[in-house]
N, CA and C atoms of all chains as a GROMACS GRO file, in nm:
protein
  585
    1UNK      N    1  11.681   7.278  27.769
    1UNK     CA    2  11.773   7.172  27.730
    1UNK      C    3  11.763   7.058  27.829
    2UNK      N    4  11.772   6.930  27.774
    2UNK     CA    5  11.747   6.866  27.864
    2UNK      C    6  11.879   6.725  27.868
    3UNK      N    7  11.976   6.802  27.989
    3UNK     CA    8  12.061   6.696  27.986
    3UNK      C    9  12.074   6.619  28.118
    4UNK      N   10  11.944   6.550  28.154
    4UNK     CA   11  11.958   6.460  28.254
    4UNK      C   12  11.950   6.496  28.425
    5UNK      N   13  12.004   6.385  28.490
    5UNK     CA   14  11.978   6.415  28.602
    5UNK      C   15  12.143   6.477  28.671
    6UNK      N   16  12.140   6.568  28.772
    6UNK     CA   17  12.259   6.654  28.811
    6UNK      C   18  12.359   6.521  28.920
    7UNK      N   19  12.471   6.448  28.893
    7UNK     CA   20  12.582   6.396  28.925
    7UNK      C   21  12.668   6.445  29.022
    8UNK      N   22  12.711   6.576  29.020
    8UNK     CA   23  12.832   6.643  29.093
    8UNK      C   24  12.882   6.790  29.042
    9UNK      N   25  12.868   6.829  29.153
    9UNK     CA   26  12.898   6.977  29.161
    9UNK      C   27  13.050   7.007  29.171
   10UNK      N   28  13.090   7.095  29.058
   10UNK     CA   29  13.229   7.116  29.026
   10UNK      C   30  13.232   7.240  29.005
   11UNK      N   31  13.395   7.271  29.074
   11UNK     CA   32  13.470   7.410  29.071
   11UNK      C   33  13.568   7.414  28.985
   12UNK      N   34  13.566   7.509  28.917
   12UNK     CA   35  13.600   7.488  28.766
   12UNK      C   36  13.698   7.659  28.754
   13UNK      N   37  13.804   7.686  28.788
   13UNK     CA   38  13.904   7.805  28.794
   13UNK      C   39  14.012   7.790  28.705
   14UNK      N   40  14.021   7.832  28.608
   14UNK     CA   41  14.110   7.792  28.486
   14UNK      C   42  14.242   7.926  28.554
   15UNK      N   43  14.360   7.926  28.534
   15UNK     CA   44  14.436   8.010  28.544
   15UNK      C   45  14.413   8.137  28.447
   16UNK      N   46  14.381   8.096  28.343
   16UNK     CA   47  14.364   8.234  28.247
   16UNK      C   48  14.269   8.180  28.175
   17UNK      N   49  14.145   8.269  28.233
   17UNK     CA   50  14.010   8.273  28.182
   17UNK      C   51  13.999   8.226  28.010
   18UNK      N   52  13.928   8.153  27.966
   18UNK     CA   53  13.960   8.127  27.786
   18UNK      C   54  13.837   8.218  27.716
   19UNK      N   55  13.896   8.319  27.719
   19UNK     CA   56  13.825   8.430  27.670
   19UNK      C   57  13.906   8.536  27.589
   20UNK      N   58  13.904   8.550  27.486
   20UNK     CA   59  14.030   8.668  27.385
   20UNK      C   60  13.982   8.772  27.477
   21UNK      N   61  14.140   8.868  27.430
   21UNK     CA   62  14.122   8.964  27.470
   21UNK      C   63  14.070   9.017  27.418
   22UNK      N   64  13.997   9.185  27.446
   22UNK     CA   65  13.909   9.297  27.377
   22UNK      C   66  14.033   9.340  27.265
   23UNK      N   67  13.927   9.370  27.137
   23UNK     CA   68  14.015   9.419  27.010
   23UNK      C   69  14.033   9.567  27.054
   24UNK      N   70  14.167   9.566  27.004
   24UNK     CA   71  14.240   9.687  27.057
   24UNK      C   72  14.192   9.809  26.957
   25UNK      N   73  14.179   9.906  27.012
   25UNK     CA   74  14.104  10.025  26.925
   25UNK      C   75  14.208  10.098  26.819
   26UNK      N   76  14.125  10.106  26.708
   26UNK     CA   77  14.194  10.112  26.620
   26UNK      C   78  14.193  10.290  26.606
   27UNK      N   79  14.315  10.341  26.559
   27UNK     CA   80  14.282  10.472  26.546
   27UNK      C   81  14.241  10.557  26.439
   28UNK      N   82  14.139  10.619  26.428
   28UNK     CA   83  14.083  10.678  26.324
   28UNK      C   84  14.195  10.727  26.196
   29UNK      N   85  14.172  10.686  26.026
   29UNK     CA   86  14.208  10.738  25.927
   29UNK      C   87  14.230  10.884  25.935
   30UNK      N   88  14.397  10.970  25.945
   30UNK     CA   89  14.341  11.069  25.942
   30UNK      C   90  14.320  11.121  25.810
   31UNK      N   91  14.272  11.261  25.885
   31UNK     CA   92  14.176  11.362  25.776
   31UNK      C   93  14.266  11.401  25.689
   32UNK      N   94  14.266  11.453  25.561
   32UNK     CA   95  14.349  11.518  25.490
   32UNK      C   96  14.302  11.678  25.422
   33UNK      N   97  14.347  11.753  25.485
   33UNK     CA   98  14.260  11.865  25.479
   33UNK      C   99  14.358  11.974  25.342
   34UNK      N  100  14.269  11.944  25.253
   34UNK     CA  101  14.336  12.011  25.145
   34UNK      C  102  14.369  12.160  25.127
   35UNK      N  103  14.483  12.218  25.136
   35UNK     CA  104  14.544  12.313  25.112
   35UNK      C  105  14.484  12.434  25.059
   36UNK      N  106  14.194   7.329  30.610
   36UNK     CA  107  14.065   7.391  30.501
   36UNK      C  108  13.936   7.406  30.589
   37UNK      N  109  13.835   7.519  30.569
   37UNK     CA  110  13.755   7.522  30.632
   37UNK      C  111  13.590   7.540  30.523
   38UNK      N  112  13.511   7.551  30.568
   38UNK     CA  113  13.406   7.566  30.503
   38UNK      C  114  13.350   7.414  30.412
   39UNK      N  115  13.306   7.485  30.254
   39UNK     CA  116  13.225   7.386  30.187
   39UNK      C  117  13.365   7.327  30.109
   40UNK      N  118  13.469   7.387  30.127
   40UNK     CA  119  13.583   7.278  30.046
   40UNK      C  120  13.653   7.155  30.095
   41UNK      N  121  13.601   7.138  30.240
   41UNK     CA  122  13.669   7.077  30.305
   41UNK      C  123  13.528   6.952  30.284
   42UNK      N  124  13.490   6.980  30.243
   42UNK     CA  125  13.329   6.870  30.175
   42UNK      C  126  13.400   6.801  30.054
   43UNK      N  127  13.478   6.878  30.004
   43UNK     CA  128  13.517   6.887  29.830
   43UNK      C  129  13.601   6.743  29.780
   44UNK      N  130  13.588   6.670  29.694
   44UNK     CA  131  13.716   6.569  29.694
   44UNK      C  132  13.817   6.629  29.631
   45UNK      N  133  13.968   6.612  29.614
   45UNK     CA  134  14.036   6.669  29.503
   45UNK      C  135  13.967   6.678  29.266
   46UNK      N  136  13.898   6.562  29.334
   46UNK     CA  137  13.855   6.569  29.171
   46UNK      C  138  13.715   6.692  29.158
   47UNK      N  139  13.693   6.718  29.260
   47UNK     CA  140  13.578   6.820  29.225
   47UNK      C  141  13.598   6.963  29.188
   48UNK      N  142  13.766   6.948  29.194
   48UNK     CA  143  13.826   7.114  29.196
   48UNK      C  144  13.901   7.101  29.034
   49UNK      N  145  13.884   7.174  28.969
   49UNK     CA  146  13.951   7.169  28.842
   49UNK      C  147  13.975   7.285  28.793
   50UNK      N  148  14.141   7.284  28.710
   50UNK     CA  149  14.195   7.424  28.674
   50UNK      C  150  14.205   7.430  28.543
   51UNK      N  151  14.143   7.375  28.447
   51UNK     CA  152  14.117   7.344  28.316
   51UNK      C  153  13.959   7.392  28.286
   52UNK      N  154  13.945   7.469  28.165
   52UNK     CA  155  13.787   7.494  28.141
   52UNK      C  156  13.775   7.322  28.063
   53UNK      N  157  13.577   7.343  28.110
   53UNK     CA  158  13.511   7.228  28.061
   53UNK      C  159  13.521   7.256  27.935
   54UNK      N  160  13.465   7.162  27.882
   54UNK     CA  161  13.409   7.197  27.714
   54UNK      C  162  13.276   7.115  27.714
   55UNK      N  163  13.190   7.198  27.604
   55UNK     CA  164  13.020   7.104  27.575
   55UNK      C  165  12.961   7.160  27.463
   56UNK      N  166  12.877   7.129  27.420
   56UNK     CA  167  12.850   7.137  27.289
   56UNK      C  168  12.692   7.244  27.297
   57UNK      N  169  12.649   7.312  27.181
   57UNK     CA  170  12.532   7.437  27.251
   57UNK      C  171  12.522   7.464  27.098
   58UNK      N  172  12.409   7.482  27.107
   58UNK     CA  173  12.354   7.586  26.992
   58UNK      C  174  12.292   7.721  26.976
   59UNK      N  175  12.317   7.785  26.860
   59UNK     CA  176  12.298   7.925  26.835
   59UNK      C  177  12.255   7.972  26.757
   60UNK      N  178  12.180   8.109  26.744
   60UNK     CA  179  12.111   8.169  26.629
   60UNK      C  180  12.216   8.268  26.637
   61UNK      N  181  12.270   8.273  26.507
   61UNK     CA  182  12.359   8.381  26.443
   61UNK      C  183  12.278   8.495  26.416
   62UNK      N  184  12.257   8.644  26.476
   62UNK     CA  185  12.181   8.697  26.409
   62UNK      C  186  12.278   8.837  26.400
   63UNK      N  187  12.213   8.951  26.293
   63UNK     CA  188  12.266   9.066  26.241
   63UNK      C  189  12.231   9.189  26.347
   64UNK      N  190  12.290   9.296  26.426
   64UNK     CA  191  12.230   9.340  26.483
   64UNK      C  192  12.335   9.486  26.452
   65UNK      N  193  12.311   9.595  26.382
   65UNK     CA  194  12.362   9.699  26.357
   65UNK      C  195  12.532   9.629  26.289
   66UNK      N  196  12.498   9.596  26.192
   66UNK     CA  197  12.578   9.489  26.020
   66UNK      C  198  12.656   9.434  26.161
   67UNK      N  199  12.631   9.399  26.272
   67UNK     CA  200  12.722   9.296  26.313
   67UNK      C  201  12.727   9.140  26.414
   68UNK      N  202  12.774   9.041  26.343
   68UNK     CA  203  12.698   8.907  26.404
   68UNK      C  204  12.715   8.913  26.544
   69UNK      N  205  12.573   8.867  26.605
   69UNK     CA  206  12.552   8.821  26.772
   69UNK      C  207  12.526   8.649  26.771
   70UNK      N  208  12.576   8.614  26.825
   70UNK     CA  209  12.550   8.500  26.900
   70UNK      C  210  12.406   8.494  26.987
   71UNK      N  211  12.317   8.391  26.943
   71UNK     CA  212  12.160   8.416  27.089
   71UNK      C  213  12.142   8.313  27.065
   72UNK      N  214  12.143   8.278  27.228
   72UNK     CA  215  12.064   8.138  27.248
   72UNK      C  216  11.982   8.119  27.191
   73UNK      N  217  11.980   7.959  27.184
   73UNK     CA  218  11.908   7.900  27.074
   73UNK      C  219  11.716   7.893  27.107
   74UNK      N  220  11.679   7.906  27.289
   74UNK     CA  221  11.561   7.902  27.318
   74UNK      C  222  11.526   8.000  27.390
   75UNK      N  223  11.631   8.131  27.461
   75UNK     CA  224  11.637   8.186  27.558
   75UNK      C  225  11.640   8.354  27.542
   76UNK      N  226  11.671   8.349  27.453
   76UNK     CA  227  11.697   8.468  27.345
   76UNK      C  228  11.821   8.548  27.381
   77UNK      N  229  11.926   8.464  27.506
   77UNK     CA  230  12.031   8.578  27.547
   77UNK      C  231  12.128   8.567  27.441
   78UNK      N  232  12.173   8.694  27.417
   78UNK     CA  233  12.287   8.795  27.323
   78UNK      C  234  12.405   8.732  27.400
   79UNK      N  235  12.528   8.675  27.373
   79UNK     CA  236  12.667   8.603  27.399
   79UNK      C  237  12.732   8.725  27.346
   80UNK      N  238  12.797   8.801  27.476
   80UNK     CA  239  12.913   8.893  27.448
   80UNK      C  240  13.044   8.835  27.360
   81UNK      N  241  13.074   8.906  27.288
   81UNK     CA  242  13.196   8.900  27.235
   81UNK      C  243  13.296   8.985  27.288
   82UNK      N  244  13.397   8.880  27.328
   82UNK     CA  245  13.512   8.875  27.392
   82UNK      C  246  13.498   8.917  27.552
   83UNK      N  247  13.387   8.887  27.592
   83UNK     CA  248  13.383   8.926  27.720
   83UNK      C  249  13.315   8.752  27.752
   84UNK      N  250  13.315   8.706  27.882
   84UNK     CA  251  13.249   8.626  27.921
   84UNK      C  252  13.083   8.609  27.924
   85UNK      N  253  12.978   8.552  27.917
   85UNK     CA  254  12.876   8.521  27.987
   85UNK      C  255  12.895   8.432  28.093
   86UNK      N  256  12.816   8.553  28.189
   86UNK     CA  257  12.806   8.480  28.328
   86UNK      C  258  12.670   8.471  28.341
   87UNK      N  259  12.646   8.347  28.413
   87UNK     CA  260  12.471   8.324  28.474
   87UNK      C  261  12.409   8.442  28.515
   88UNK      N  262  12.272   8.436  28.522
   88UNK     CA  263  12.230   8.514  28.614
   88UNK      C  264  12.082   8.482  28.659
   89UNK      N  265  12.079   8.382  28.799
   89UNK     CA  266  11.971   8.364  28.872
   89UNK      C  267  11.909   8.394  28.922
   90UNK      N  268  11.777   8.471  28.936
   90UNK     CA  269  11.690   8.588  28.977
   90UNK      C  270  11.698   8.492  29.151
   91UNK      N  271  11.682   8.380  29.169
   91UNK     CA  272  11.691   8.289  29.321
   91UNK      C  273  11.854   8.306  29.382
   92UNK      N  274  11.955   8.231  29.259
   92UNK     CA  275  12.107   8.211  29.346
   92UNK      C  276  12.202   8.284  29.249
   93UNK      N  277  12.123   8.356  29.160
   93UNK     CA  278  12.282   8.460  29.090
   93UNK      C  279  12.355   8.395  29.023
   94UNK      N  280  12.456   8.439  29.014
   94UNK     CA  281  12.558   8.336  28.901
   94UNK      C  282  12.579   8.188  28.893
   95UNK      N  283  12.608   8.159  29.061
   95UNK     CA  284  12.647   8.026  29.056
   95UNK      C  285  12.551   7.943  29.064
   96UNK      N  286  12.548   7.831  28.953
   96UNK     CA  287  12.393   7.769  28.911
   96UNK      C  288  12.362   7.680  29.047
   97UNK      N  289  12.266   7.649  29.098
   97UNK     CA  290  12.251   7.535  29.227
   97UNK      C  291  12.206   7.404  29.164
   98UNK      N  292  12.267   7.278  29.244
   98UNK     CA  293  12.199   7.128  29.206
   98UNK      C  294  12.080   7.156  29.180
   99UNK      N  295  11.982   7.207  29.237
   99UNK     CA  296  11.839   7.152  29.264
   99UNK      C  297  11.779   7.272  29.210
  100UNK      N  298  11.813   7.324  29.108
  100UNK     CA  299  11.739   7.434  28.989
  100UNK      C  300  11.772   7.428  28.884
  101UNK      N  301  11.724   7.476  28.786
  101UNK     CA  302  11.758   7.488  28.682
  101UNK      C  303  11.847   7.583  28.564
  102UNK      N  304  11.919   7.670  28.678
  102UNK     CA  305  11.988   7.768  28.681
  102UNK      C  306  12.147   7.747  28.615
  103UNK      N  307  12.195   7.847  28.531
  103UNK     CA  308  12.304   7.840  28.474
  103UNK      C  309  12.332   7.786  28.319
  104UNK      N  310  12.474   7.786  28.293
  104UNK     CA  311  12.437   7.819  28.119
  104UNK      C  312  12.475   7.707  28.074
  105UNK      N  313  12.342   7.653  28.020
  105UNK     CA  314  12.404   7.519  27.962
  105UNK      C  315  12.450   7.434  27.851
  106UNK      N  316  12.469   7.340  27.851
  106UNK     CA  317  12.557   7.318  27.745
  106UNK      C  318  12.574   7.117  27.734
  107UNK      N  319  12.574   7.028  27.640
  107UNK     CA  320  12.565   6.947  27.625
  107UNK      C  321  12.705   6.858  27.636
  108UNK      N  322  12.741   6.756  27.705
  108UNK     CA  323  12.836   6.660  27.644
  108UNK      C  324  12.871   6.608  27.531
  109UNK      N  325  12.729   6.606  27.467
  109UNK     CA  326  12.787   6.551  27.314
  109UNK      C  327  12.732   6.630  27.227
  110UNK      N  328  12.846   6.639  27.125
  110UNK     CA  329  12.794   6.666  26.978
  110UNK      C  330  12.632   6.675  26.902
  111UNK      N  331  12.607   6.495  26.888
  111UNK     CA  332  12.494   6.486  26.882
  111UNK      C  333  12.395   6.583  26.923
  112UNK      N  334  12.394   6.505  27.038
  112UNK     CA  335  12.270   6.597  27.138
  112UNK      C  336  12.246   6.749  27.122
  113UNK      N  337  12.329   6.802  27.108
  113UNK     CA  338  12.337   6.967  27.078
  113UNK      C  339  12.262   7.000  26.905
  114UNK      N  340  12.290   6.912  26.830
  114UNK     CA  341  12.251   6.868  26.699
  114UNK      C  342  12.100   6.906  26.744
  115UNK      N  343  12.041   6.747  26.772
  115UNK     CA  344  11.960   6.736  26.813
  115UNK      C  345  11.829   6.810  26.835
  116UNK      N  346  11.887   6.912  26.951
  116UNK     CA  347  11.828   7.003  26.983
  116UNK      C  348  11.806   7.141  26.898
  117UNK      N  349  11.898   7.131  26.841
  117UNK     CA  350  11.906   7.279  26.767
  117UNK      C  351  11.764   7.225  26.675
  118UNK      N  352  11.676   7.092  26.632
  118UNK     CA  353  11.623   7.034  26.533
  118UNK      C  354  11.668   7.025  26.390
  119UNK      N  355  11.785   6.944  26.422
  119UNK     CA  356  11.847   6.897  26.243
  119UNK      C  357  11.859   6.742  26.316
  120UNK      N  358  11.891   6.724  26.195
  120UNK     CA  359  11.924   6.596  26.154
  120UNK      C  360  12.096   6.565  26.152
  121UNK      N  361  12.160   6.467  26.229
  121UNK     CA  362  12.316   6.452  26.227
  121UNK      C  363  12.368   6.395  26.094
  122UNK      N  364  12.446   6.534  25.998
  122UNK     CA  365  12.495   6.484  25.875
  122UNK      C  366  12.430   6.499  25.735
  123UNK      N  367  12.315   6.490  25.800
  123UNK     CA  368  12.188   6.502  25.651
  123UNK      C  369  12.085   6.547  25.652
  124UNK      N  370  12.064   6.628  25.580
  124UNK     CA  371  11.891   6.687  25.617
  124UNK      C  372  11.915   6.833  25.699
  125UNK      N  373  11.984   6.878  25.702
  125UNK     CA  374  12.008   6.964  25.819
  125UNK      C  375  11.911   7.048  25.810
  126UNK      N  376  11.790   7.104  25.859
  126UNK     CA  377  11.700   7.194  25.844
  126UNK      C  378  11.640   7.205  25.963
  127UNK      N  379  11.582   7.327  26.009
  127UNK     CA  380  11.592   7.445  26.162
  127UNK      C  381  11.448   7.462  26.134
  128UNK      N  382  11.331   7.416  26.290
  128UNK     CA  383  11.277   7.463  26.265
  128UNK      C  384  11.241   7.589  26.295
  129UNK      N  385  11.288   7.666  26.336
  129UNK     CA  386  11.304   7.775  26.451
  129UNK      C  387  11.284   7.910  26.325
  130UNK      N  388  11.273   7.990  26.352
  130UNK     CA  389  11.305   8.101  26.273
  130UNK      C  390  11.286   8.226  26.336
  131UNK      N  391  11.371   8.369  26.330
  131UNK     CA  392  11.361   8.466  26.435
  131UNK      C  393  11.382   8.556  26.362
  132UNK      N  394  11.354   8.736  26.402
  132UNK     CA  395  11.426   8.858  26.306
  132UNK      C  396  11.500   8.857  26.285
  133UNK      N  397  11.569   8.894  26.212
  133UNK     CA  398  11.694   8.903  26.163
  133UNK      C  399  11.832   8.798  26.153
  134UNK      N  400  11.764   8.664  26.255
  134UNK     CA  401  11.858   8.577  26.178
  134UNK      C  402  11.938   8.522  26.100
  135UNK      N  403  12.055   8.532  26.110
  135UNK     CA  404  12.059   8.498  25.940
  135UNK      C  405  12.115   8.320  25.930
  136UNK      N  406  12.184   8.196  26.005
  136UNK     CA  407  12.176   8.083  26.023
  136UNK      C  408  12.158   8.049  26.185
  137UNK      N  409  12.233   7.938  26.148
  137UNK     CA  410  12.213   7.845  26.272
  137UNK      C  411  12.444   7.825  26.310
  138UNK      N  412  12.470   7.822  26.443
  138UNK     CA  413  12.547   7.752  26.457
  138UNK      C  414  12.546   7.657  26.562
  139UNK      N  415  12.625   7.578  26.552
  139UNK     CA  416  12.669   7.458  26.699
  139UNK      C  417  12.819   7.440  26.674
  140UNK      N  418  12.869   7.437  26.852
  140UNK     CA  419  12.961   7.379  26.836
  140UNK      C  420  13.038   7.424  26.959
  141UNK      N  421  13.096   7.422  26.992
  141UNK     CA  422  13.218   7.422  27.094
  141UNK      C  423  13.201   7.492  27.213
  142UNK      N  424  13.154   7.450  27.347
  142UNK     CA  425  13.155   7.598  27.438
  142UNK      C  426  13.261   7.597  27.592
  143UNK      N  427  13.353   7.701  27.615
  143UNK     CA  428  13.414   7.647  27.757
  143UNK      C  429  13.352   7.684  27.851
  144UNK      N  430  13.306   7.618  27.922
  144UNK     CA  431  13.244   7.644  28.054
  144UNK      C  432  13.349   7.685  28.236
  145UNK      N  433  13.274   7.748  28.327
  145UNK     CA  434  13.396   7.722  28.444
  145UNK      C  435  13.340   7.816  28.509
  146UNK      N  436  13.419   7.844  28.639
  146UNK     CA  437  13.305   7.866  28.742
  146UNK      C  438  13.264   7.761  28.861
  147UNK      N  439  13.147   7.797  28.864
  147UNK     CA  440  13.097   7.697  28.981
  147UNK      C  441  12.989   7.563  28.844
  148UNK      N  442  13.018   7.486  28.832
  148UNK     CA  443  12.977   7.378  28.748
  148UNK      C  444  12.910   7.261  28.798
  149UNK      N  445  12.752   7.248  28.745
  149UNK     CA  446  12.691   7.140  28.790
  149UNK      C  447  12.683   7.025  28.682
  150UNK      N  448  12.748   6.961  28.672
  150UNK     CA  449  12.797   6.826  28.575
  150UNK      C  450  12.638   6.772  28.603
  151UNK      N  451  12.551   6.731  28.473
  151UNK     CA  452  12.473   6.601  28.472
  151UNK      C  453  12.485   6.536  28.366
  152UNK      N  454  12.372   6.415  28.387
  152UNK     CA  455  12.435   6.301  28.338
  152UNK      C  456  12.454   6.306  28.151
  153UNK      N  457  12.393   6.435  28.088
  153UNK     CA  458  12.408   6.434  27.964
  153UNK      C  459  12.447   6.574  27.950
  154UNK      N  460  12.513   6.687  28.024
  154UNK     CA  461  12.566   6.813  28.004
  154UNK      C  462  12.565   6.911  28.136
  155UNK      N  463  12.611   7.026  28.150
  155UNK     CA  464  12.642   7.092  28.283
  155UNK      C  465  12.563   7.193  28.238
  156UNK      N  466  12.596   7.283  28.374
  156UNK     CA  467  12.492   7.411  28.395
  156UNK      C  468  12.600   7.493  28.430
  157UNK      N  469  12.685   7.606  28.443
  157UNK     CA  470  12.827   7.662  28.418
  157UNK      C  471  12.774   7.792  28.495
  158UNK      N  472  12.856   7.843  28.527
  158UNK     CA  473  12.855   7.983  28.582
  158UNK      C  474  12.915   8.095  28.486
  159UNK      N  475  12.986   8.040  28.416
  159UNK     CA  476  13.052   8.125  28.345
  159UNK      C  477  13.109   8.043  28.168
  160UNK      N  478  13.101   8.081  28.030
  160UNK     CA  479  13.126   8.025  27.899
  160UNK      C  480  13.125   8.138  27.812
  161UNK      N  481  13.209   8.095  27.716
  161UNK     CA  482  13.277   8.206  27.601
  161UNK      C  483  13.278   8.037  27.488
  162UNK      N  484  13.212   8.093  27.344
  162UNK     CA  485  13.226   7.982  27.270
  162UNK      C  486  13.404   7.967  27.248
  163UNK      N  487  13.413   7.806  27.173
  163UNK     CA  488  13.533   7.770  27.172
  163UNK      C  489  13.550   7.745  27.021
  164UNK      N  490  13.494   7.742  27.007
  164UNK     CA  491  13.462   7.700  26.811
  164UNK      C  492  13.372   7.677  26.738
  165UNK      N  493  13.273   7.719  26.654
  165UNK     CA  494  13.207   7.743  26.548
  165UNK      C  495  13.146   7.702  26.449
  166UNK      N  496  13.036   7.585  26.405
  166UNK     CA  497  13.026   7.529  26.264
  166UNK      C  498  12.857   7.582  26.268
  167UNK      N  499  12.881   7.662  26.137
  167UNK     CA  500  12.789   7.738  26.051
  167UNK      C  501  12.682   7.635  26.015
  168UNK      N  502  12.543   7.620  26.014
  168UNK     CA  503  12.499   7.495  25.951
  168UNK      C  504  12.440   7.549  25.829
  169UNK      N  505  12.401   7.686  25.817
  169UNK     CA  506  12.302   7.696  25.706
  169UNK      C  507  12.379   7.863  25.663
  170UNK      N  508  12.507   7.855  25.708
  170UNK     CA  509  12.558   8.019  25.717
  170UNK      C  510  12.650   7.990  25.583
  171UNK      N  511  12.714   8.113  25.500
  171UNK     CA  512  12.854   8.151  25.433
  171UNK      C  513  12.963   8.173  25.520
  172UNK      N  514  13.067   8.182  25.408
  172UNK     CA  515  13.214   8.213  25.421
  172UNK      C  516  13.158   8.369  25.481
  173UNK      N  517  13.146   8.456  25.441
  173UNK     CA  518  13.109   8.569  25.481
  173UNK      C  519  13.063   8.582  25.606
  174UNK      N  520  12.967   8.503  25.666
  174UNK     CA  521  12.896   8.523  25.780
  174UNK      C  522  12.995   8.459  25.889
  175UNK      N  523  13.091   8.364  25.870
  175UNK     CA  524  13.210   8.285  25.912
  175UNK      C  525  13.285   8.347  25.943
  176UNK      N  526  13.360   8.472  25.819
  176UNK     CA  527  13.410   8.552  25.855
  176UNK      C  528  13.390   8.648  25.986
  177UNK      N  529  13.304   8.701  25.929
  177UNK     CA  530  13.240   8.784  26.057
  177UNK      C  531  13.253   8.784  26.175
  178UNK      N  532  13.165   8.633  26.231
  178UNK     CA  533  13.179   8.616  26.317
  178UNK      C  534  13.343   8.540  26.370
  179UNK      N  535  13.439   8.492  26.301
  179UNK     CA  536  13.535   8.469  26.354
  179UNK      C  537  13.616   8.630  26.369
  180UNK      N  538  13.572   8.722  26.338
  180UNK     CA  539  13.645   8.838  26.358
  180UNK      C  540  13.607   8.896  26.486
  181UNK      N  541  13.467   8.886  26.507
  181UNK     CA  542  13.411   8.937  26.622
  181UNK      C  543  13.440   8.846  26.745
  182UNK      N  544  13.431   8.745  26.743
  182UNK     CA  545  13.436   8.657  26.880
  182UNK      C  546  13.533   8.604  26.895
  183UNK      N  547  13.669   8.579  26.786
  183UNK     CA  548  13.757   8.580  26.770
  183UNK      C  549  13.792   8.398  26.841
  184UNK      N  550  13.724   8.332  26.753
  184UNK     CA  551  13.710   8.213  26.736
  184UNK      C  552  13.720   8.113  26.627
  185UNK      N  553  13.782   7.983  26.590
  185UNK     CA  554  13.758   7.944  26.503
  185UNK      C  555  13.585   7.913  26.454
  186UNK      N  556  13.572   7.946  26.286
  186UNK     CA  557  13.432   7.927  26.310
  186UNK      C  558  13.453   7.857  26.123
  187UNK      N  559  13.399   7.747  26.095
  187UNK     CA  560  13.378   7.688  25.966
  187UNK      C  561  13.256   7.715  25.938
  188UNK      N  562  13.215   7.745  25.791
  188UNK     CA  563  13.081   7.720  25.718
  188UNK      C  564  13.106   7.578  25.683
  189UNK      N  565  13.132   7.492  25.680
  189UNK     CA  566  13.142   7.352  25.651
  189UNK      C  567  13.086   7.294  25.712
  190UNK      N  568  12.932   7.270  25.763
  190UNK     CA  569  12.850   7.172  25.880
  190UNK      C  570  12.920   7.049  25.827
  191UNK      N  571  12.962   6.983  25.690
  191UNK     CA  572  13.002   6.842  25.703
  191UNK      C  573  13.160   6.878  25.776
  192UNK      N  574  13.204   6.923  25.878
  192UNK     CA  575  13.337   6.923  25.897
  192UNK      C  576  13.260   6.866  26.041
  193UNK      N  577  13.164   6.873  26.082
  193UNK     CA  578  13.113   6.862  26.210
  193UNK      C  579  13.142   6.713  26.222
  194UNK      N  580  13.102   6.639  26.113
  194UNK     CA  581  13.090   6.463  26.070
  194UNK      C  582  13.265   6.457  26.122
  195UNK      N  583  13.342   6.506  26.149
  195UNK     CA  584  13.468   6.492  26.123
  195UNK      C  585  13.533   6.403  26.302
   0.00000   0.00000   0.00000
């Protein structure tokens, strides 16, 4: 990629990272075990 | 203050992610969409960060390499590169396994950040939003489920 020549070096610390959280695990359908 | 911050001006420190513009090959990998760079071939975790990784300086990209994950200032330019046309014509010349479109669009960057004069080099980015150029509602879906992002099949929403 070509975006030019480098300007200034920056520190960049967001308070809360902008990243979702991990999908929460879902728990398996249970079984239905016929009689 | 001691060290390289005391070099630092107040504007060089920022608590806000960047934003820049990047393109992507949407591809299928066990029925589920990955994100891969558009020249580089790296896989973009979902819901986890990508962080750099410099075989010379490691994560944090340096001025004087070419190191870190980059990403464009403008719209356009990200266009551009992906090889379409802005608005019309949109056609890729690229083509890979299992691909199934093209996206561009939104990326936050942060970290240690080397700003140039037409896009940065980031230590760390998670996309921010999504436009499908040659993808479905379906593939939209998908991937807004997985990366948990806004993502349009509408490339004319890009014109917007």
């Amino acid at each position: 990629m070509e975006i030019g020549e480098p300007e200034r070096e920056i520190e960049v610390w967001p308070l809360e990272e902008p990243v979702p959280e991990e999908m929460p695990v879902e728990a398996p359908e249970p079984v239905r075990i016929p009689a | 203050m001691t060290g390289a911050k005391e070099e630092m001006s107040p504007r060089d420190i920022l608590s806000e992610p960047l934003v820049g513009w990047r393109a992507w090959h949407v591809v299928y990998e066990n029925s589920l969409p990955v994100l891969v760079s558009w020249s580089l071939n790296t896989a973009w975790p979902a819901r986890r960060k990508l962080e750099a990784a410099c075989e010379q300086h490691g994560p944090r990209p340096h001025r004087d390499h070419d190191c870190g994950i980059h990403a464009f200032k403008s719209r356009d330019d990200a266009l551009a590169y992906a090889g379409c046309l802005p608005y019309e014509g949109l056609s890729f010349v690229r083509a890979m396994e299992g691909r199934a479109c093209a996206a561009v669009g939104r990326v936050s960057l942060w970290g240690r950040v080397v700003a140039h004069r037409g896009g940065y080099r980031a230590q760390f980015a998670y996309p921010y939003e999504l436009f499908l150029i040659d993808g479905d509602q379906g593939i939209a879906r998908d991937l807004a489920r997985r990366y948990a992002v806004e993502v349009s099949a509408e490339p004319g929403r890009l014109a917007a």
